[in-house]
N, C-alpha and C positions, 0 to 999 in steps of 0.2 A: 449256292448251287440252284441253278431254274427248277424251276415243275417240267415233267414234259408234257407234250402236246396234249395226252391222252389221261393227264391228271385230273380228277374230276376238281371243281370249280368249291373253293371254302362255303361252306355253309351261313346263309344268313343270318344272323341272330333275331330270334324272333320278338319282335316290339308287344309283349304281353297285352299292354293297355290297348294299343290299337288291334288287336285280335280281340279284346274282349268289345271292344266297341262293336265292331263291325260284327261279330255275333248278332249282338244286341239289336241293331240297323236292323238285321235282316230278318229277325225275330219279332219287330214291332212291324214291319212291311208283310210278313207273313201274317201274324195273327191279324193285322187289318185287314189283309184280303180275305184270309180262309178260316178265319175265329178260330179257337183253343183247338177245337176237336179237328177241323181239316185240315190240321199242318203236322208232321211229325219233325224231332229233332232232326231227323236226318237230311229234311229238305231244308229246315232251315243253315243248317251245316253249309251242303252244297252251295247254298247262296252270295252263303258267307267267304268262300273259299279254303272251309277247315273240314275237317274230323269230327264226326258225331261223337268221339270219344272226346275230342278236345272242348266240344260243347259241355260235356257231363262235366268234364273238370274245371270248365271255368263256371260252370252254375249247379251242378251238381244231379238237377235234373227238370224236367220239360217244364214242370210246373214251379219252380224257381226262375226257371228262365222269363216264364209268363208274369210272376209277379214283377222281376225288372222289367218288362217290357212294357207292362201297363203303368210301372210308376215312371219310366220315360216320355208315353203318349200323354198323361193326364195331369203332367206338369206345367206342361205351358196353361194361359190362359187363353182359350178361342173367342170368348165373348164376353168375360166376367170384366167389369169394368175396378178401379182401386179404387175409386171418389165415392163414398157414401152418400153424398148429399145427390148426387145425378147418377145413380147405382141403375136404377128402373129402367131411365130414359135409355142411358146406355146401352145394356144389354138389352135394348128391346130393338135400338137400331141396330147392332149387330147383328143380332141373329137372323131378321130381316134381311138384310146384306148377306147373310153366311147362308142363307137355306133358300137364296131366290135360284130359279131354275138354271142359270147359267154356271151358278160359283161352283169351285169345287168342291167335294165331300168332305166333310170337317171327320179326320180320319180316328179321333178319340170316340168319338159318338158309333163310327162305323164296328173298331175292336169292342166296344161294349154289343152290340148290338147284335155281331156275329161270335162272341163265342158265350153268351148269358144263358142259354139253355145246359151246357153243363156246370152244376151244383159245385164243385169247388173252385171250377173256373169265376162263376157268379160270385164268393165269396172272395175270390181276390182283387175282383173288381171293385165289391164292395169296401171295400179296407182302402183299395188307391182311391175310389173316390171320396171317400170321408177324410182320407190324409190328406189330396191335394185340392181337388176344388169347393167340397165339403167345409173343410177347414178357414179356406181362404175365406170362404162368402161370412162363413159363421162369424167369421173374427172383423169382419165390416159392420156387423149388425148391431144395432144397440137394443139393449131393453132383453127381458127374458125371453126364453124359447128360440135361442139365438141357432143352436143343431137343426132345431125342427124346422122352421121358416127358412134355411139353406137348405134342406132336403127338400121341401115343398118348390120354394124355385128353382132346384134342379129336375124335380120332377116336370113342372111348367116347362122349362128349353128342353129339357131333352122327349117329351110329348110333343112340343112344337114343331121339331129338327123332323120326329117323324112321320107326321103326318104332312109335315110341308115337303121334303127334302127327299123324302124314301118312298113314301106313301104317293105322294104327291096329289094332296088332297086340290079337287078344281079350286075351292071356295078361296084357299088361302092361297092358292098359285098368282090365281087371280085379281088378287085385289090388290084395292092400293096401296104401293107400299109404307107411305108415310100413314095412310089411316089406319092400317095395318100392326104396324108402332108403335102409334097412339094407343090400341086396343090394348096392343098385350104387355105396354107400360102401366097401365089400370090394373091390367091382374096382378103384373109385381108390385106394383107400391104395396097392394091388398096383400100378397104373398110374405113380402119383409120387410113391411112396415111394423114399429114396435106395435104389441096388443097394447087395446085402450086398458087405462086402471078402470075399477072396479066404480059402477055410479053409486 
């Protein structure tokens, strides 16, 4: 026997994973534009094409959502090089390249950046960054003090990112960019290079 005309249409079953995804999307593009505090579930929802209820249930709550969101942004690597032996040179060209006036905004730098003024937002930052790029540089490094001289050279790029890139300091806009490079491959070797043993 047909439907008639006026039969409403079977319902789609909904693709869980790709609802949770697309949450997620829309929640790393929000808290990049408008950091922790300027975005509420609900806009990120609408973005999404769901239910701020269907948000609660698939992360339980905003600040959940933000911690997958920041471990999505801070997984890639923007400028961290694998090769130990040419680590410095690397990410000195990189970042050079990544924060000269025309590139686009390296968008992990940006979610830290806009939501680090509220304190448990800050802490979940801090936990993605020691999990992901924290860990990765640490475990490149030889010799003791291997945590601290990745935090030190992530302090160096992301001090650089913001006075070149945000700030937009003249001196570094300015110059060249190979000499440039050269500079702030001198401060990392100094940053994660092993400490000397004891004379």
């Amino acid at each position: 026997m047909s439907q008639g005309a006026d039969a409403a249409p079977p319902k789609r079953p909904r693709n869980a994973a790709a609802t949770r995804d697309a949450i997620l999307r829309s929640a790393v593009i929000a808290f990049t534009k408008h950091g922790y505090d300027g975005v509420g579930v609900r806009e990120i929802a609408q973005s999404a094409g769901v239910t701020a209820m269907l948000v609660n249930r698939y992360f339980g709550s905003k600040e959940q959502l933000f911690a997958e969101a920041v471990d999505v942004a801070l997984e890639p690597r923007t400028v961290l090089s694998d090769c130990p032996e040419t680590l410095s040179r690397d990410i000195a060209a990189r970042l050079v390249e990544r924060t000269a006036p025309e590139s686009e905004h390296l968008d992990p730098f940006l979610l830290m950046l806009r939501s680090a003024a509220n304190p448990r937002a800050a802490e979940v930052l801090r936990s993605g960054i020691e999990r992901h790029a924290g860990r990765y540089l640490s475990d490149l490094l030889e010799g003791p003090d291997a945590d601290e001289r990745a935090m030190l050279a992530h302090s160096l790029i992301a001090g650089f990112w913001l006075m070149r890139k945000m700030i937009g300091s003249t001196a570094l806009v300015q110059a060249d960019p190979g000499g440039l490079a050269r500079r702030l491959q001198e401060l990392l070797d100094v940053v994660v290079g092993a400490p000397a043993g004891p004379v």
